[in-house]
Jmol script that loads the backbone (N, CA, C; Angstrom):
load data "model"
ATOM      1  N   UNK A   1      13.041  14.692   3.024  1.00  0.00           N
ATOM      2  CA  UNK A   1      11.687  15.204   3.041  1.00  0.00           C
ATOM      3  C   UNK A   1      10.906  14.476   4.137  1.00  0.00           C
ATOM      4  N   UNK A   2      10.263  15.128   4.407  1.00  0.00           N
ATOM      5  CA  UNK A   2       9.528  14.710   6.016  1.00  0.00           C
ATOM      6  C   UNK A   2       7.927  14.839   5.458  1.00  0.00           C
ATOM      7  N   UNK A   3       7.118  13.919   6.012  1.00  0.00           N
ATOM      8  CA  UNK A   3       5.486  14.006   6.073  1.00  0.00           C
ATOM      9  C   UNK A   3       5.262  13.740   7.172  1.00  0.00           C
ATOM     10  N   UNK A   4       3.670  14.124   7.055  1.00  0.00           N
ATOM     11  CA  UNK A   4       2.794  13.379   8.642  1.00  0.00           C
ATOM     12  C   UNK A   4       2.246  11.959   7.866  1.00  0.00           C
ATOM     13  N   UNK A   5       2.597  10.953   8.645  1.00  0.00           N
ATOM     14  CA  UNK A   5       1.933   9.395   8.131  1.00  0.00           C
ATOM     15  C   UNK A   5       0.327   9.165   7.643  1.00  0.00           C
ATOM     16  N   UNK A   6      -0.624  10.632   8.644  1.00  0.00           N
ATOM     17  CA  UNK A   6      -1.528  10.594   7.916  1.00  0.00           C
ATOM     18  C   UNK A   6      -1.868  11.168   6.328  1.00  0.00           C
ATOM     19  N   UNK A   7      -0.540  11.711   6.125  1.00  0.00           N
ATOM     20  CA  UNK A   7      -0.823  12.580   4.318  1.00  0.00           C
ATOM     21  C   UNK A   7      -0.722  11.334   3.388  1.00  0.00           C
ATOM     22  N   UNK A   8      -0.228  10.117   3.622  1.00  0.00           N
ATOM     23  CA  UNK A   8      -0.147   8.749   3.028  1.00  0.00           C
ATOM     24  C   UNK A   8      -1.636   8.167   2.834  1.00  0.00           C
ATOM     25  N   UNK A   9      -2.415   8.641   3.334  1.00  0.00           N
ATOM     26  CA  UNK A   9      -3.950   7.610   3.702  1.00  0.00           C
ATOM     27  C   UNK A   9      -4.382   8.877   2.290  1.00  0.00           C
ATOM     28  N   UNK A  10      -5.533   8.077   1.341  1.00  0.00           N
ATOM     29  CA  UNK A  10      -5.915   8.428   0.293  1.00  0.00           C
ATOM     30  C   UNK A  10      -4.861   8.370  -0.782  1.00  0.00           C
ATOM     31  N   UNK A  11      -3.755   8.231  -0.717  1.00  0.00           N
ATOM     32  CA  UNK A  11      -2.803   8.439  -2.126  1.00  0.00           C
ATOM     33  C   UNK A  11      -2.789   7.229  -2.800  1.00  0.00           C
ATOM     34  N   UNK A  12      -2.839   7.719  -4.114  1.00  0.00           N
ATOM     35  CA  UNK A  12      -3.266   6.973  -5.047  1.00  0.00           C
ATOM     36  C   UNK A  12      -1.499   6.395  -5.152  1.00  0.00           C
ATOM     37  N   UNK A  13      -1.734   4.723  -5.525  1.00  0.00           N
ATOM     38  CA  UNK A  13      -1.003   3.912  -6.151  1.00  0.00           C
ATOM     39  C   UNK A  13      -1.210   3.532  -7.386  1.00  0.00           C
ATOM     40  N   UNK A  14       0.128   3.621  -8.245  1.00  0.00           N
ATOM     41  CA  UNK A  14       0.109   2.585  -9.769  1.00  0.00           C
ATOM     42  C   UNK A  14       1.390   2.029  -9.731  1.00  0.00           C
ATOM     43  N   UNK A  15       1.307   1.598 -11.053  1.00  0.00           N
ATOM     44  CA  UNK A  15       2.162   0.296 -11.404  1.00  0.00           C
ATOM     45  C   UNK A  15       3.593   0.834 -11.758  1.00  0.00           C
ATOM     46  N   UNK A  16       4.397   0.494 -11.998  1.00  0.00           N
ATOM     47  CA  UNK A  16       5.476   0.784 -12.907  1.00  0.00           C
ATOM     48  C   UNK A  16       5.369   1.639 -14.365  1.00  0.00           C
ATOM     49  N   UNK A  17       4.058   0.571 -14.566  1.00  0.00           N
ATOM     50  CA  UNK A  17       3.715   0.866 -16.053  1.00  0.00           C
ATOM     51  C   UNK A  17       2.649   1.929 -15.917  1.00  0.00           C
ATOM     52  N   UNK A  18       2.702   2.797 -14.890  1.00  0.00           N
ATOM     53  CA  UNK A  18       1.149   3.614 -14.747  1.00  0.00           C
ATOM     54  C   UNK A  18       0.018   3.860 -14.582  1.00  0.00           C
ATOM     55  N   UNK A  19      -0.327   2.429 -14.476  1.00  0.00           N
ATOM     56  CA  UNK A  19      -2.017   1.435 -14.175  1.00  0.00           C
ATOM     57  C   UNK A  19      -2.014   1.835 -12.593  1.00  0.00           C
ATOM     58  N   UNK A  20      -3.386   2.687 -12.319  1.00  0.00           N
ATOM     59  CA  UNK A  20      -3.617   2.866 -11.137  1.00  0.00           C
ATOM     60  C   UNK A  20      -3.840   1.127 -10.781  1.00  0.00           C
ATOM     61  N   UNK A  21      -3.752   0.893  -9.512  1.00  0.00           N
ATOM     62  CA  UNK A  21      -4.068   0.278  -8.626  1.00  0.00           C
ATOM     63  C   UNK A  21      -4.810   0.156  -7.394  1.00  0.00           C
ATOM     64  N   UNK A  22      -4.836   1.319  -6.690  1.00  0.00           N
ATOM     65  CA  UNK A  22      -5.738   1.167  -5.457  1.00  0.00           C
ATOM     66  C   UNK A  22      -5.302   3.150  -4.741  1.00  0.00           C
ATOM     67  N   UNK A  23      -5.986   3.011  -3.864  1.00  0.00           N
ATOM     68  CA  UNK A  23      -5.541   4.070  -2.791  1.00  0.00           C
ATOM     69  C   UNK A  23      -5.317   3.471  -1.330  1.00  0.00           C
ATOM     70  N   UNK A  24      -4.362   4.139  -0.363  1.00  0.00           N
ATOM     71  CA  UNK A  24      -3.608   3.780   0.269  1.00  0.00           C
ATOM     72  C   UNK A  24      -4.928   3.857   1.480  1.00  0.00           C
ATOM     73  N   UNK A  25      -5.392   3.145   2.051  1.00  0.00           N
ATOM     74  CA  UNK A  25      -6.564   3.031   3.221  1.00  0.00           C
ATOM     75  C   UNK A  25      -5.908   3.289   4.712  1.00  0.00           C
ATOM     76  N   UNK A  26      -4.846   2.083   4.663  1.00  0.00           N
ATOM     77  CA  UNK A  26      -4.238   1.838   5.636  1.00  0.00           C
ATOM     78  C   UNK A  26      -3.035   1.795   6.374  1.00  0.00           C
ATOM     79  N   UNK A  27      -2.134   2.235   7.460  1.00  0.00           N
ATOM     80  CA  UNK A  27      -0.413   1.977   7.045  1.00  0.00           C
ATOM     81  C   UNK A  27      -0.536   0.987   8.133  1.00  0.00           C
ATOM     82  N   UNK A  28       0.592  -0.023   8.400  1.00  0.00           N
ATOM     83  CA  UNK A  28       1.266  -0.614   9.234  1.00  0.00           C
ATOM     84  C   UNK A  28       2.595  -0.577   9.587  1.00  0.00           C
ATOM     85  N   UNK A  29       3.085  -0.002  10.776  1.00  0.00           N
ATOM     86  CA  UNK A  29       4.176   0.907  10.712  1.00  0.00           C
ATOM     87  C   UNK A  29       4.954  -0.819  11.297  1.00  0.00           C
ATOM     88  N   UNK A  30       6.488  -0.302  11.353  1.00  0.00           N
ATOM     89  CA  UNK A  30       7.338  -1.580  12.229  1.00  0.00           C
ATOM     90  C   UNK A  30       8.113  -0.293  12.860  1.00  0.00           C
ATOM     91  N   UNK A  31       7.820  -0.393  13.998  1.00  0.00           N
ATOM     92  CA  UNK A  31       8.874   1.300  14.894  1.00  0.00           C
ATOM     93  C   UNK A  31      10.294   0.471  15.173  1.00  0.00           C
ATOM     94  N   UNK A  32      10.506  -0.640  15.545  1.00  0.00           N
ATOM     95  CA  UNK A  32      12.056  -0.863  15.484  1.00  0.00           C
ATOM     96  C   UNK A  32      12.509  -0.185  14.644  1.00  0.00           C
ATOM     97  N   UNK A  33      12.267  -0.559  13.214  1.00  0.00           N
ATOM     98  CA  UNK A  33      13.418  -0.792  12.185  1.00  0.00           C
ATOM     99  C   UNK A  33      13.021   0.682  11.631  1.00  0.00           C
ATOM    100  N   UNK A  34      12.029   1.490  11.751  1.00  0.00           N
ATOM    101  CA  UNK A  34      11.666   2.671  11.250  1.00  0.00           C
ATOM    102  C   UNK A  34      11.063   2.955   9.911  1.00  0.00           C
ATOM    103  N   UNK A  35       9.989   2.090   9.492  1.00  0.00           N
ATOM    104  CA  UNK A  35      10.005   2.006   8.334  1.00  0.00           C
ATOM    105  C   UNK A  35       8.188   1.543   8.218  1.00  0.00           C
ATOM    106  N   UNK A  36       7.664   1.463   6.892  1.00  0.00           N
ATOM    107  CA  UNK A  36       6.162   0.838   6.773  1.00  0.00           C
ATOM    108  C   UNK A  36       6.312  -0.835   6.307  1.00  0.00           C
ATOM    109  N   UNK A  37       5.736  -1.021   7.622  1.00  0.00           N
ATOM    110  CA  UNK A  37       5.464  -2.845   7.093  1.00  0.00           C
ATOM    111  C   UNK A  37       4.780  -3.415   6.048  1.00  0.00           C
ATOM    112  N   UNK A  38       3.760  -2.575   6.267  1.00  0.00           N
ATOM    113  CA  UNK A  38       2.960  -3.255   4.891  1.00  0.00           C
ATOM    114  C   UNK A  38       2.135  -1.847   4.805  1.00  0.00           C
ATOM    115  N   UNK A  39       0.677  -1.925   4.006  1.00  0.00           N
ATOM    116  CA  UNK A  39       0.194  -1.283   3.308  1.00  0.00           C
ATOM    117  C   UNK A  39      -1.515  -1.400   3.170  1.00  0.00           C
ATOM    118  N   UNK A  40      -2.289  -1.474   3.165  1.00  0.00           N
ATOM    119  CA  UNK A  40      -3.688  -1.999   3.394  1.00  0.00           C
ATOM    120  C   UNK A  40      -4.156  -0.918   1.994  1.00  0.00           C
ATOM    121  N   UNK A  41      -4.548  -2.291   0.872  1.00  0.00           N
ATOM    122  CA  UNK A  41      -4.950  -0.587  -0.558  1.00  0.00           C
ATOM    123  C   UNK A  41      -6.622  -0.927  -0.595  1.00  0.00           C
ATOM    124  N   UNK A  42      -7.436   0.255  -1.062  1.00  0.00           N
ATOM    125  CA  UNK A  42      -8.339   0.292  -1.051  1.00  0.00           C
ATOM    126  C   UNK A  42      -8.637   0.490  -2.553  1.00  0.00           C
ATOM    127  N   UNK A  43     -10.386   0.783  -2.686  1.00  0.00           N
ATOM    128  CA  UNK A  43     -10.915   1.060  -3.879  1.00  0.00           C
ATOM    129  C   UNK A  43      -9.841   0.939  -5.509  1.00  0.00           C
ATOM    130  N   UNK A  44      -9.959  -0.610  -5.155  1.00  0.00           N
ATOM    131  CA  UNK A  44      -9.016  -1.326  -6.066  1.00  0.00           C
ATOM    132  C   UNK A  44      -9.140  -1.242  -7.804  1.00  0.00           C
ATOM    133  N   UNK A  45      -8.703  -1.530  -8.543  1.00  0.00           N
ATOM    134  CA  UNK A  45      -8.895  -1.333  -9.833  1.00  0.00           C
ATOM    135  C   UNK A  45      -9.327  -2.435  -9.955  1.00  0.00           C
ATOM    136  N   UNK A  46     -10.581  -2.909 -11.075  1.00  0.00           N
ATOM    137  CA  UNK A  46     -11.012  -4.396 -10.773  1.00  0.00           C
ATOM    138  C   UNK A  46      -9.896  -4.874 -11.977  1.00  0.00           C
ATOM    139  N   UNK A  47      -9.882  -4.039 -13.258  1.00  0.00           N
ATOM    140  CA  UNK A  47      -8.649  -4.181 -14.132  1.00  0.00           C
ATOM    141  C   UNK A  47      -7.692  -5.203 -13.722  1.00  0.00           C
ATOM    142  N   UNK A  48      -6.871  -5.053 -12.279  1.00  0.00           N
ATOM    143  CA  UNK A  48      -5.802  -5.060 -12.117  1.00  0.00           C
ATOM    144  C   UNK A  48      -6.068  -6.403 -11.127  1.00  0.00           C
ATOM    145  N   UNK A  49      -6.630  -6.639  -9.741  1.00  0.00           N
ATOM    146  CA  UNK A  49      -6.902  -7.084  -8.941  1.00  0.00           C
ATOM    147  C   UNK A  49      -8.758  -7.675  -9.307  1.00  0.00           C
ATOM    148  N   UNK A  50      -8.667  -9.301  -8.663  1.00  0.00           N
ATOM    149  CA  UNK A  50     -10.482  -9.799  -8.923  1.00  0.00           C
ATOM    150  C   UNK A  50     -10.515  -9.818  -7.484  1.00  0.00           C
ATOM    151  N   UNK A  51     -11.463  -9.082  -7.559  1.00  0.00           N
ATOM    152  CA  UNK A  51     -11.832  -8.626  -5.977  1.00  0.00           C
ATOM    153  C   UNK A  51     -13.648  -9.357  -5.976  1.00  0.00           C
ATOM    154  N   UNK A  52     -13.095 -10.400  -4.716  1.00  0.00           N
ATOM    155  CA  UNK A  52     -13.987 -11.798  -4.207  1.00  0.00           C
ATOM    156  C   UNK A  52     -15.446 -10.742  -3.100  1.00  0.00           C
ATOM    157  N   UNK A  53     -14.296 -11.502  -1.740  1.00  0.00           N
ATOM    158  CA  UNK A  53     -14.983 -10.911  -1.072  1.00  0.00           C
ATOM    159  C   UNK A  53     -14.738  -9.470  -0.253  1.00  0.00           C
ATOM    160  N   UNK A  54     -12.643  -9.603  -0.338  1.00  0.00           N
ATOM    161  CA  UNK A  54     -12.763  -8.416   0.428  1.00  0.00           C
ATOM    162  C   UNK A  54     -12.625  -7.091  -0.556  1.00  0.00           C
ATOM    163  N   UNK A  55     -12.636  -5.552  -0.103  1.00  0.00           N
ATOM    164  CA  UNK A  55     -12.416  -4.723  -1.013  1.00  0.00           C
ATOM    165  C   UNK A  55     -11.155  -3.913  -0.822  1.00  0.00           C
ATOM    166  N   UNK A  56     -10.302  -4.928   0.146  1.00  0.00           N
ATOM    167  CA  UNK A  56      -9.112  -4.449   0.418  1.00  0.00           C
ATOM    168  C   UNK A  56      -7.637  -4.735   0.363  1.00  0.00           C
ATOM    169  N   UNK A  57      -6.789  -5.038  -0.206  1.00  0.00           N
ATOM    170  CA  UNK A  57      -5.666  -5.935  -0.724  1.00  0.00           C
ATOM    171  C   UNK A  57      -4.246  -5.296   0.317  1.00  0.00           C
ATOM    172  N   UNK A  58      -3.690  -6.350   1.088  1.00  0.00           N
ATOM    173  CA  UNK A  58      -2.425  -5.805   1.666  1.00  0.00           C
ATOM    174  C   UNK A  58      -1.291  -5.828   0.978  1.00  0.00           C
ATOM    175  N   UNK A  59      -0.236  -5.025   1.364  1.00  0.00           N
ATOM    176  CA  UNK A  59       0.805  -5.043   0.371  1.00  0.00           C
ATOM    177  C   UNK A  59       1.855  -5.014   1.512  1.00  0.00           C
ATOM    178  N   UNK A  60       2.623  -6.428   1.642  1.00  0.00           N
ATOM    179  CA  UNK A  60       3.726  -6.205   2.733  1.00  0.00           C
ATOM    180  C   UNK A  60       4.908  -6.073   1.940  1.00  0.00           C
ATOM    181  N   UNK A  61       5.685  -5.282   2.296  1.00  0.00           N
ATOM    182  CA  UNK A  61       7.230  -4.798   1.794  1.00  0.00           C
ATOM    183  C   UNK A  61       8.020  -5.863   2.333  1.00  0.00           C
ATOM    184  N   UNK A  62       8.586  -5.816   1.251  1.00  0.00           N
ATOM    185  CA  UNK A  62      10.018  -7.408   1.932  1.00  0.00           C
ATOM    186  C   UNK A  62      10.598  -6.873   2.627  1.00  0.00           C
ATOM    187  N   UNK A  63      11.393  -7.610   3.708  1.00  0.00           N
ATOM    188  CA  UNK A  63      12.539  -7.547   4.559  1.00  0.00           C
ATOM    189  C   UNK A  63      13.704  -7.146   4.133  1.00  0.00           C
ATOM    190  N   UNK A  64      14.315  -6.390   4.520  1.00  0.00           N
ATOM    191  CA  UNK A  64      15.950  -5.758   4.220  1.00  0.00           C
ATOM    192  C   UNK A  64      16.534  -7.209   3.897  1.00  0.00           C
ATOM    193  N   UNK A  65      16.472  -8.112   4.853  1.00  0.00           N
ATOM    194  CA  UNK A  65      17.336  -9.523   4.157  1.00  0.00           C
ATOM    195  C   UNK A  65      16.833  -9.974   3.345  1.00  0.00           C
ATOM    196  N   UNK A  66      15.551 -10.179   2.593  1.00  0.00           N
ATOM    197  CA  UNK A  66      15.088 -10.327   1.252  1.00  0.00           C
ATOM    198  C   UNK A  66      15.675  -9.253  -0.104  1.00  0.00           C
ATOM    199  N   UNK A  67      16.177  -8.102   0.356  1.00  0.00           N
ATOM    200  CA  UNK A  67      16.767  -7.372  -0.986  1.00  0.00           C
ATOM    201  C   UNK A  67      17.921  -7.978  -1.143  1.00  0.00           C
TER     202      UNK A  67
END
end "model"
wireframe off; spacefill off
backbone 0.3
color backbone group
């Protein structure tokens, strides 16, 4: 299945367990390896995340040698 990288910006994230978490604000691509580096989430659940000062939480994906 194929997308455009912008249909990713607004999609809602949750947990395992179903607990929204945030929406997707931002991508950070890595074009070597072909894949999303990390993640930039927005309009956070305060539930889930204590949100200080920023209103934006990154989410970097481990490295293939980390699995």
């Amino acid at each position: 299945m194929k997308n455009q990288i912008t249909d990713l910006i607004g999609l809602k994230i949750y947990s395992e367990n179903g607990m929204f978490i945030g929406e997707v604000d931002d991508i950070i691509l890595d074009i070597d390896s072909k894949r999303i580096d990390s993640l930039a989430v927005g309009k956070l659940n305060p539930e889930v995340v204590e949100i200080k000062s920023h209103n934006c939480l990154l989410y970097k994906s481990p490295s293939p040698r980390d699995s």
